[in-house]
N, C-alpha and C positions, 0 to 999 in steps of 0.2 A: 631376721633381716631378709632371709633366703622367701619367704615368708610374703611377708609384703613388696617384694620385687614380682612375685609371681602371680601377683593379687593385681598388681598396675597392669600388666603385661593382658592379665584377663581382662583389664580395664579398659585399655588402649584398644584390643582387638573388637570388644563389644563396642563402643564409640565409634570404630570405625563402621559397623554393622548398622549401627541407630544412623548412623549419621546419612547411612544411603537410604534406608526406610523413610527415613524422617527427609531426603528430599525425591521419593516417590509420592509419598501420602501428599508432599506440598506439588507436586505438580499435577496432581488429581485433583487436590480443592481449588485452585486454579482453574480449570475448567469448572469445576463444582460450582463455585461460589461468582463463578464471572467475574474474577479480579483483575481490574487492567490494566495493562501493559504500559499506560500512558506513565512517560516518566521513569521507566522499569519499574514500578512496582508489584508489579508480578514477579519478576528478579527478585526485589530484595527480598519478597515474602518466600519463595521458596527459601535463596539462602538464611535467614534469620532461623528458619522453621530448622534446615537441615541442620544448623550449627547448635539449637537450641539440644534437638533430639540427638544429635554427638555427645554433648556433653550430661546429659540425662544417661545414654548408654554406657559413657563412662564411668558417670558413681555407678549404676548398676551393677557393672562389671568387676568395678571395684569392692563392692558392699558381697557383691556376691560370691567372687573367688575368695574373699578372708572370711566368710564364714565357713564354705564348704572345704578348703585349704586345712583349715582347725581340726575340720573331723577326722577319725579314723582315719575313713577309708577315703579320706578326701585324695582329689587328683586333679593334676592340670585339667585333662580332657574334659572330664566331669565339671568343675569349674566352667569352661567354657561351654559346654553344650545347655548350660543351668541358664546362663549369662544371654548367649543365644535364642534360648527360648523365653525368655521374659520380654527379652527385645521382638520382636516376632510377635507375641504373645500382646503385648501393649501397640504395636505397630498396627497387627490385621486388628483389633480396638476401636482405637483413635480412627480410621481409615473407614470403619465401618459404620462407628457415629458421625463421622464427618459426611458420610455419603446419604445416612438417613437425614438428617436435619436439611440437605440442599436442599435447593430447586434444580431438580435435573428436568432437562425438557424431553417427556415421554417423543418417540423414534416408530414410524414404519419403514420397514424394511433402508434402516439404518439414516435416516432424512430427520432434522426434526424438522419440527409442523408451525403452520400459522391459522388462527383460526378467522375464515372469514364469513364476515355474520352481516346479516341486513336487518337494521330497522323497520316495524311496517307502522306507520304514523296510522293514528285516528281518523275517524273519514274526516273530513271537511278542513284538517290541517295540513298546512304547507309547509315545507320544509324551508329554515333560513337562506338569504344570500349567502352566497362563499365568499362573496369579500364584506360580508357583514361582522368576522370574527370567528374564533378559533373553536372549534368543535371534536372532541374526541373522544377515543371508543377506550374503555380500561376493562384488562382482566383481572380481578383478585382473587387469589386464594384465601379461604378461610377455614381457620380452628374456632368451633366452636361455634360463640356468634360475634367471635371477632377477624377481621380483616388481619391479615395477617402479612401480606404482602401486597405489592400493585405492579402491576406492568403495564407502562401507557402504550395506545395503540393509534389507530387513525381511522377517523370515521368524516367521509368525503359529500357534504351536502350539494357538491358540484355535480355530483356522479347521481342523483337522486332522480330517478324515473318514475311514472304513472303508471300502474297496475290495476284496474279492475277498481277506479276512483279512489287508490289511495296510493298517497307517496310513499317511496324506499328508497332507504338512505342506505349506501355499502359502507363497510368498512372493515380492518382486518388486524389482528392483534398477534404477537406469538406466545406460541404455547410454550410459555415459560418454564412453566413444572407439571408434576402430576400429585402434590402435597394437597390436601385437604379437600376441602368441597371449593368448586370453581363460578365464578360468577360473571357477567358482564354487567360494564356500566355505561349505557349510551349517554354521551354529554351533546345534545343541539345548543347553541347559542341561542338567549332570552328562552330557553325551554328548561322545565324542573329535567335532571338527569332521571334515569330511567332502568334500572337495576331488575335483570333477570338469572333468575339460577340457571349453571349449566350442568345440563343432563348428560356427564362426561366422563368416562371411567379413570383412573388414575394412568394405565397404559392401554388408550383407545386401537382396535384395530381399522383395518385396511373399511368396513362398512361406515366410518365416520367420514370418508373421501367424499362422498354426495350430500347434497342437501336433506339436511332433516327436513319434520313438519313445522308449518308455521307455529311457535310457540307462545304461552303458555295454549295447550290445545281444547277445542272447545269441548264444551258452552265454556267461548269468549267473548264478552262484546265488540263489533267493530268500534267503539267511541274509547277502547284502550290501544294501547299501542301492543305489539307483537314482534316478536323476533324468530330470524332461524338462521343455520350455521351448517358449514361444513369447513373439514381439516380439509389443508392443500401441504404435499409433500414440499422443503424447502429443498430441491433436488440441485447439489452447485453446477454451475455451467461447466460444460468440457474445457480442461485446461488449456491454454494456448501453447501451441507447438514450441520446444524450446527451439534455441539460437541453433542446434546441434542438431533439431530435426529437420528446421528446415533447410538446411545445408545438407541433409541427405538426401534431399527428393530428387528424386528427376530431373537434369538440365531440362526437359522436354517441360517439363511441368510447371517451374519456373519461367519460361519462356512463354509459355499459354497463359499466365496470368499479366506479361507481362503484355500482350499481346491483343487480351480481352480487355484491358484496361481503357475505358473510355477517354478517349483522348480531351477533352472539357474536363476532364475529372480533378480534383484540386489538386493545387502543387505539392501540398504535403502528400499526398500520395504517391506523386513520382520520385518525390526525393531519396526511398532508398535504392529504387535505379540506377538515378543519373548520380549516384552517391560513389556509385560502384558494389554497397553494400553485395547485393543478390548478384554479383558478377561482371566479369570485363563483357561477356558477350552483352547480358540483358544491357550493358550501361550505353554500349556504343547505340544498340536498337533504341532505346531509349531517349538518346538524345538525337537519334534520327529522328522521331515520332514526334520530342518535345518543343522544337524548333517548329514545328510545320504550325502549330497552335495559334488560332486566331488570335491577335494582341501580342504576340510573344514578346516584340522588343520592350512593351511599358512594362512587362510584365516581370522582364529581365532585370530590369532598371528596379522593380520592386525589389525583387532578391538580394540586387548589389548591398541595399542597406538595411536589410531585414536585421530585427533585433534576434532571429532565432540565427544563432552560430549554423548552422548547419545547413540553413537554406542560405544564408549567404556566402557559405564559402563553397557551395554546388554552382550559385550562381556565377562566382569570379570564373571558377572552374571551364565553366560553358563560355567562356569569352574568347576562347582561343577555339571554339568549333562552329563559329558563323564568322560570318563575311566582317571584316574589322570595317570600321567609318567613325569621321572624326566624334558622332555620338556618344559609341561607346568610350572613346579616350576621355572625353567630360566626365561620363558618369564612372571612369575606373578614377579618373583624377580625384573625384568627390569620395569614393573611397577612402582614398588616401586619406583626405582631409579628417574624415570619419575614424580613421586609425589613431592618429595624430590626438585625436581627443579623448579616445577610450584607454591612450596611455598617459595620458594627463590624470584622469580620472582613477584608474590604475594607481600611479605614481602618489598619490592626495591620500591613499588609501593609508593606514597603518597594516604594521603586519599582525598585531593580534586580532583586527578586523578582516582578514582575510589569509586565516591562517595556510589554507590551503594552495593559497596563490588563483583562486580562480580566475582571477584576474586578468595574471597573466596568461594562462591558457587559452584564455578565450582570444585575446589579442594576438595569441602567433597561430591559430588557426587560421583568424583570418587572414595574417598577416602571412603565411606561406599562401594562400589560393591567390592573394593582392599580386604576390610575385608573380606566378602561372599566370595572371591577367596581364601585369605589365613587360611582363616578356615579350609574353607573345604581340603585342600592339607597340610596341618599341620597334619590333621588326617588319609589321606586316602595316603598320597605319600611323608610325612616324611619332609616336609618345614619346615625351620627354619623363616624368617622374619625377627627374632628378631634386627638383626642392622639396616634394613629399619625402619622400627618402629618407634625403637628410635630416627634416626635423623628425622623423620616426627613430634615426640613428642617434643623433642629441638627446633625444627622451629616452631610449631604451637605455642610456649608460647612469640615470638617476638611481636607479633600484640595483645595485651590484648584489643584493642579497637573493636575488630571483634569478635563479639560473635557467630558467624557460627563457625569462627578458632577455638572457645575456646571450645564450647558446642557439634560439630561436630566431631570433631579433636583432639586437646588437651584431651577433658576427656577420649573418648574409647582408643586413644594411651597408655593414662597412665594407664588405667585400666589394659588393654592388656598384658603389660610390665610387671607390678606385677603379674599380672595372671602367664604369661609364663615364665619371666625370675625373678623375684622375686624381681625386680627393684620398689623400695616405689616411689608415687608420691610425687612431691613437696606440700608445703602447701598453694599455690596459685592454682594448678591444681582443676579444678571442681570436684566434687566428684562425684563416679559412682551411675545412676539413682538406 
């Protein structure tokens, strides 16, 4: 008994071992084999792989401490290190057949590559219309004298220029692998395709960055077509400053961007200014700057009912930093009305259709900037509100299961009401903070 308890135990421990190899190996063939993500199934392929190779470590474990247990000289440790090393043993394996069979894309100096090649047309032929149909450039690999793989590429008749009386067509593929013998296949539209060997090592260096000779090299007829190629590094663009960098720069630095900004420049560009995002100083300078802008009132009136949350609730926002006129009370009144529908619309929704409540969120952002507007024009340019208000406060007590509606919404409405019009809340309404 003592026995086979210590046989599991070596089994359990190797299982756990297979189980981490077995989702190494699978997060390699996942780059390996270009498994995607769409759906998670790059997920589930790692864990299936890892859960497969656990319980494969476990019989191992298992098969292998009761034989070595039985002998002589058998011993826990000895067990395990036997158990350990088959797992290991079958892992760098598996890991290294896996790696030969890819298609890994040969790398300079750590980039992989795109191969971009031009066609040279026959003399006296032209190259198709671009909008006459689809035309493209393929790379295959081959075993043997068969195709063995394809990667489509893009070969652009738009882009096709005159050379010494004969057309060139560009185009460019990525270097998918370094498996087999490599070929190109030029497709023009109403022309036969057009298939050249590439003269390409399995891991090219840094001398394939320039143009080869025009290929196949001569004695070539001009009345065949010809090609030539060069690698270009796929180098990724410098990452964008996180949220945390750029909150460390420089008030000065921030302030010159804010500064150098064209003032014609589009509104989405001001908006994380006057947002406050980049700061109270940049926001105040900002809506110094933004006000002066030729058009600004239509342009405000735009904002008020912008379908992007965010440029309209900057624009509510800015209503209380110019000169108030009964204008702007129509167009914050039409707000309103605007609110009034998007909690209708809200309200119509089910909740496993909008599990998240986006709904609501969206409706008390605007609907906190709506307030900051009708304050301030209540006081300074004689707004009333008061019936917008209240159908915003009627609608927001329909969804009691939305506590953004209720905490948002519902309570400052009904606050509001009895403040201004002397209107009592109900006694389900939240009470004011």
């Amino acid at each position: 008994m003592n026995h086979w308890l210590l046989s599991f135990a070596v089994g359990i421990l190797s299982g756990i071992l297979a189980l981490l190899c077995g989702g190494f190996v699978a997060v390699a063939c996942v780059k390996w084999y270009r498994i995607s993500s769409f759906e998670g199934e790059s997920g589930y392929f790692v864990v299936f792989l890892a859960l497969l190779a656990g319980f494969l470590g476990l019989v191992i474990g298992i098969i292998t401490g009761s034989v070595i247990l039985k002998g002589p000289s058998g011993s826990l440790l000895l067990a395990l290190a036997w158990s350990a090393g088959i797992v290991l043993g079958l892992s760098a394996f598996v890991a290294a057949i896996s790696w030969w069979f890819a298609d890994i894309s040969p790398k300079i100096d750590g980039d992989t590559l795109t191969i971009e090649a031009e066609l040279q047309l026959p003399k006296g032929q032209t190259p198709p219309a671009a909008e006459s149909g689809y035309s493209y450039l393929e790379l295959h690999s081959i075993a043997g004298n068969t195709v063995r793989r394809t990667w489509p590429g893009d070969l652009h008749p738009d882009q096709a220029r005159l050379e010494e009386g004969r057309w060139i067509v560009p185009g460019e593929v990525l270097l998918f692998t370094g498996r087999g013998n490599r070929s190109l296949l030029f497709s023009l539209i109403g022309q036969d395709p057009r298939g050249f060997l590439l003269p390409l090592p399995a891991r090219p260096d840094a001398s394939f960055l320039q143009w080869s000779d025009w290929m196949p090299r001569a004695p070539w007829p001009g009345t065949e077509a010809a090609f030539r190629f060069r690698l270009r590094k796929n180098t990724p663009p410098p990452p964008e400053p996180s949220y945390e960098e750029i909150n460390q720069q420089e008030p000065g630095e921030k302030l010159a961007r804010l500064t150098n900004l064209d003032l014609d420049a589009p509104t989405a560009d001001w908006l994380p200014y006057l947002s406050g995002a980049e700061g109270e100083e940049q926001r105040r300078l900002a809506i110094e700057r933004f006000i002066t802008r030729s058009g600004f009132r239509k342009e405000l009136g735009e904002m008020l009912v912008s379908d992007e949350t965010e440029c309209a609730t900057v624009g509510l926002r800015l209503v209380d930093q110019i000169e108030s006129d009964a204008g702007l009370v129509t167009e914050v009144t039409a707000v309103g009305q605007d609110l009034v529908e998007r909690i209708k619309a809200f309200n119509a929704t089910k909740p496993e259709d909008d599990p998240s409540y986006l709904g609501a969120a969206d409706v008390s952002l605007r609907f906190g900037a709506w307030m900051a507007a009708v304050r301030s024009l209540r006081e300074n340019a004689g707004g009333d509100f008061t019936p917008e208000l209240a159908e915003i406060l009627k609608l927001s007590r329909v969804r009691p299961d939305s506590i953004v509606m209720r905490q948002d919404v519902c309570r400052v409405a009904s606050y509001y009401l009895q403040q201004w019009a002397g209107i009592e809340s109900l006694p389900g309404d939240p009470p004011p903070r």
